[in-house]
C-alpha positions as CSV (number, residue, x, y, z in Angstrom):
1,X,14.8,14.3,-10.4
2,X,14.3,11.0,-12.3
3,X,12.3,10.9,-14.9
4,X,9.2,8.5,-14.3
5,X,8.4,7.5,-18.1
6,X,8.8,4.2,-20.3
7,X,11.2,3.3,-22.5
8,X,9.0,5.1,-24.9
9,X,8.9,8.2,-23.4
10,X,5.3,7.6,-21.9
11,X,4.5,8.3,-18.5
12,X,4.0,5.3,-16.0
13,X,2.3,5.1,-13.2
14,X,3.6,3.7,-10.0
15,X,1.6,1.1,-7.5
16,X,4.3,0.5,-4.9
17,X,2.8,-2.1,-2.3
18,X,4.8,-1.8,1.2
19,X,4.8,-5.1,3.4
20,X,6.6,-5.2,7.3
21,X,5.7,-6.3,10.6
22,X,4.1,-3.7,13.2
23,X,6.4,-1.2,14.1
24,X,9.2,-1.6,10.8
25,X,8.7,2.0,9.3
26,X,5.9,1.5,6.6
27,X,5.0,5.1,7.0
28,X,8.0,6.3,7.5
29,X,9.1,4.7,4.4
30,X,6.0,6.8,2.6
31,X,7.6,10.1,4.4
32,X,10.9,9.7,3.2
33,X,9.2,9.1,-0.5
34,X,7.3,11.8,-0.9
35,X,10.3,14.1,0.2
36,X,12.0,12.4,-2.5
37,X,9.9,12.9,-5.2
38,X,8.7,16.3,-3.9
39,X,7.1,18.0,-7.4
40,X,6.1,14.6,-8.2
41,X,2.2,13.4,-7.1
42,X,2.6,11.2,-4.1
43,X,-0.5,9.1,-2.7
44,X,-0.4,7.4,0.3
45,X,-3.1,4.8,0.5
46,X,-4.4,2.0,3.3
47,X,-6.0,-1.2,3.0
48,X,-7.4,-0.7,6.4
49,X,-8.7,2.8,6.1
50,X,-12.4,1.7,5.4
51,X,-11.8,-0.7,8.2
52,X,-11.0,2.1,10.7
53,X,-14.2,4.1,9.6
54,X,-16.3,0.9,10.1
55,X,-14.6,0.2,13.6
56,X,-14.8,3.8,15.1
57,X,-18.4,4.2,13.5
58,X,-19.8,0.9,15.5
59,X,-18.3,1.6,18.5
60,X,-19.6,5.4,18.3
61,X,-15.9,7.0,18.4
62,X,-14.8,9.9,16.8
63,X,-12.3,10.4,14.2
64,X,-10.4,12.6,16.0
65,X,-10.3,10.2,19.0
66,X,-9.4,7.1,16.8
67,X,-7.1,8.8,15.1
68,X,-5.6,9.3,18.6
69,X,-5.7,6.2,20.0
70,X,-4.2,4.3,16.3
71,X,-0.8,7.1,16.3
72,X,1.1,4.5,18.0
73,X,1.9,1.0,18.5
74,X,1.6,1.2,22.7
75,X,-2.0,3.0,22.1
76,X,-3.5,0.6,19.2
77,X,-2.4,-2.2,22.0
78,X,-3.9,-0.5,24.7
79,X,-7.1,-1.9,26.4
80,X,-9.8,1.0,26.1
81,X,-13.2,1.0,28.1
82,X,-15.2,2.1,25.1
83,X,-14.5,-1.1,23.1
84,X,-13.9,-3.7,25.6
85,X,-10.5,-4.4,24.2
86,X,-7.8,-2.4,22.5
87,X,-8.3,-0.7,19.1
88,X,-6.3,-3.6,16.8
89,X,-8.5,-6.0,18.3
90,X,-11.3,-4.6,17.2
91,X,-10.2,-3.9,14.4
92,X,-9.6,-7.6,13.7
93,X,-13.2,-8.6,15.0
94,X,-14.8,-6.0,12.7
95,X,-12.9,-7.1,9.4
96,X,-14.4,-11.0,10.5
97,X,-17.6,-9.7,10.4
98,X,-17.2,-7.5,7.4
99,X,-15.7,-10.5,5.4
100,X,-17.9,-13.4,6.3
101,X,-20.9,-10.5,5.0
102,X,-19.2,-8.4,2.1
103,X,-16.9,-11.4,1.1
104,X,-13.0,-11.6,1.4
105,X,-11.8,-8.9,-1.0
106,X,-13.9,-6.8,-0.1
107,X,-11.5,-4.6,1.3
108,X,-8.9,-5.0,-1.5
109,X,-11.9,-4.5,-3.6
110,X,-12.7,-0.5,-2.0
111,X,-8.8,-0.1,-1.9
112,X,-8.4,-0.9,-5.5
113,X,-10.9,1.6,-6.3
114,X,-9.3,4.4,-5.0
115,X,-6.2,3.3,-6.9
116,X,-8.4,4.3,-9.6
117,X,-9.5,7.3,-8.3
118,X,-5.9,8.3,-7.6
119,X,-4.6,7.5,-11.2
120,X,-7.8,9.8,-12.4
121,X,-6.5,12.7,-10.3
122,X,-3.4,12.3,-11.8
123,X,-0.7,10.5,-9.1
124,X,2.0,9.2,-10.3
125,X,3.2,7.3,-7.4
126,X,0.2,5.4,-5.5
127,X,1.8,3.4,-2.2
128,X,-0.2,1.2,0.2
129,X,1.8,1.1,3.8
130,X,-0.5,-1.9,4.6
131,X,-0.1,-4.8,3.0
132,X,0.1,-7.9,5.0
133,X,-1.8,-11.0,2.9
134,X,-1.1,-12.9,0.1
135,X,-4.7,-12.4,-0.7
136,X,-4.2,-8.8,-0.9
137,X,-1.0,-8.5,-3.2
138,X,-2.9,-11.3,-5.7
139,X,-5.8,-9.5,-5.7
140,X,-4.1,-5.9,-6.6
141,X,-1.6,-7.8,-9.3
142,X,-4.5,-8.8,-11.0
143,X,-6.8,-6.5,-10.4
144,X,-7.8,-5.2,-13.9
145,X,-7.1,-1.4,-13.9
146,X,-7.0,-0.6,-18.2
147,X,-10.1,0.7,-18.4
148,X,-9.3,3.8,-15.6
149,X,-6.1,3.3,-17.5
150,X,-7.2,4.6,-21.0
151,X,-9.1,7.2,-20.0
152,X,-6.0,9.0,-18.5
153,X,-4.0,8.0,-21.6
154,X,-6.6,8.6,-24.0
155,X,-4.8,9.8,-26.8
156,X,-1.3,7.8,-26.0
157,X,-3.2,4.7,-25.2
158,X,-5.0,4.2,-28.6
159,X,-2.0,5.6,-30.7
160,X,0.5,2.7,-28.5
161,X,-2.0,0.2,-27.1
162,X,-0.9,-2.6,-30.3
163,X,2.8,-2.4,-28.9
164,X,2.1,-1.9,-25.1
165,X,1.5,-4.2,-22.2
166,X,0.0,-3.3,-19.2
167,X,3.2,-3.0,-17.1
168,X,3.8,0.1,-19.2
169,X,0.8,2.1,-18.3
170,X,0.9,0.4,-14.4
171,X,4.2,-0.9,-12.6
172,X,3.0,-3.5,-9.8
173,X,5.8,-3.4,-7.0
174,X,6.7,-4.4,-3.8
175,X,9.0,-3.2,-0.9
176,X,9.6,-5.2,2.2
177,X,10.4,-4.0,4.9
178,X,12.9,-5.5,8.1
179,X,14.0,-4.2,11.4
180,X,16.0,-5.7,13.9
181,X,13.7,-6.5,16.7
182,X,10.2,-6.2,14.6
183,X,8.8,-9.2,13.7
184,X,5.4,-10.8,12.7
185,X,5.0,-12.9,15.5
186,X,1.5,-12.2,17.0
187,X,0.0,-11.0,14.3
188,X,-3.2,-11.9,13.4
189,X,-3.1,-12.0,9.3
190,X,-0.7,-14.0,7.2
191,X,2.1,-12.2,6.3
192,X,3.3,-11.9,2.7
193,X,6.6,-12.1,4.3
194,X,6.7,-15.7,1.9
195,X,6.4,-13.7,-1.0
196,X,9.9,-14.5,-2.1
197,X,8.1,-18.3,-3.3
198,X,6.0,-16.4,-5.9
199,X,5.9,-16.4,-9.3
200,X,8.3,-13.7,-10.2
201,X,5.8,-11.8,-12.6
202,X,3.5,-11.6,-9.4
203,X,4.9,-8.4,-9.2
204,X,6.8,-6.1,-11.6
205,X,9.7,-5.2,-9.1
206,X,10.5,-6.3,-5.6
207,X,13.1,-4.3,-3.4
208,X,14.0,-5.5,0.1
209,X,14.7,-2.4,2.5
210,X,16.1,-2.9,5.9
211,X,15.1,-0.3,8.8
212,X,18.3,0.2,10.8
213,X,17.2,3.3,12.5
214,X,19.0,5.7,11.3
215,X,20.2,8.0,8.3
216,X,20.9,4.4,5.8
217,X,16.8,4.0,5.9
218,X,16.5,7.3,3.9
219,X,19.5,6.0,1.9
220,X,17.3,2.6,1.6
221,X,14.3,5.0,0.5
222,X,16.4,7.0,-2.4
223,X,17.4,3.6,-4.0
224,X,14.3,2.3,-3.9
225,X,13.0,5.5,-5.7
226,X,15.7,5.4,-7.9
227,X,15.0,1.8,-9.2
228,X,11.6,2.4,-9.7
229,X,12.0,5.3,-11.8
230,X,14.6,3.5,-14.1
């Protein structure tokens, strides 16, 4: 098992930001990670998980039958009765009226915050499977996180804190994701899939993955989780 610590010997903390169309292997990807790191604390997070709360909670659905109806790509598209329209859809209308009210971040803003309360429970490895706008990967880079950060470093944070920089306490990364056949057309949100024309400390490490379908994705998975852990 790698060992996930600074060149100092302190441990670092992992937020791994996964962007690909509908349908790529985003949480697959997350799967095949947390097998890899098995001891090692693995959270999977979602930009859109207060999104599907709000959604299902409007259109008086339960969890359980949400849950259902967003466990695949041909039932998130599928036209239901109870909303008039299939579930993505209203999902979309619902973040429109939740951004025009709350503001734009405002779901960047709640996933942020349990970022926090992941790193308080003590995860090392924090990945969203749903990143898909600029917006959102801006807004996490530079979302300021040292407070939350010193309190679970306390005593290594104010012995180091003169010869550290943030990057050592929080790596920022990306994975993309491609698969033959998968693409963004349709979808409603810009896609971050122009994050290559970036400012390269946007992000503290990129890694492209390609999806081929088979065993080589879990390959794809393991280097990814080597680099990281360099």
């Amino acid at each position: 098992m790698m060992k996930d610590v600074n060149k100092i010997g302190l441990p670092t903390i992992r937020l791994i930001m996964l962007n690909g169309p509908a349908g790529s292997g985003k949480d697959k990807f997350v799967e095949m990670y947390k097998d890899i790191a098995r001891g090692e604390y693995v959270k999977h997070l979602k930009f859109a998980s207060d999104l599907a709360i709000q959604t299902s909670r409007i259109h008086s659905v339960d969890k359980e039958t949400w849950d259902t109806w967003y466990s695949s790509q041909e039932l998130k598209n599928s036209f239901k009765e109870e909303l008039g329209c299939s579930p993505r859809q209203a999902m979309i209308e619902t973040s429109y009226w939740a951004k025009y009210h709350a503001g734009q971040d405002c779901y960047s803003e709640a996933t942020a915050q349990r970022v926090e309360e992941a790193i308080r429970q003590g995860y090392r490895h924090i990945l969203i499977s749903d990143l898909g706008l600029q917006e959102e990967l801006e807004y996490m880079c530079s979302y300021d996180f040292s407070n939350t950060l010193e309190k679970y470093h306390h005593l290594y944070y104010k012995r180091y804190t003169d010869v550290l920089t943030g990057s050592f306490w929080l790596s920022k990364e990306l994975v993309t994701i491609t698969r033959e056949g998968h693409t963004f057309d349709g979808d409603s949100r810009i896609s971050t899939r122009g994050v290559d024309r970036f400012d390269n400390r946007v992000v503290d490490k990129w890694h492209t993955v390609h999806n081929l379908g088979d065993q080589s994705y879990l390959e794809e998975a393991r280097k990814v989780y080597k680099r990281f852990s360099e």
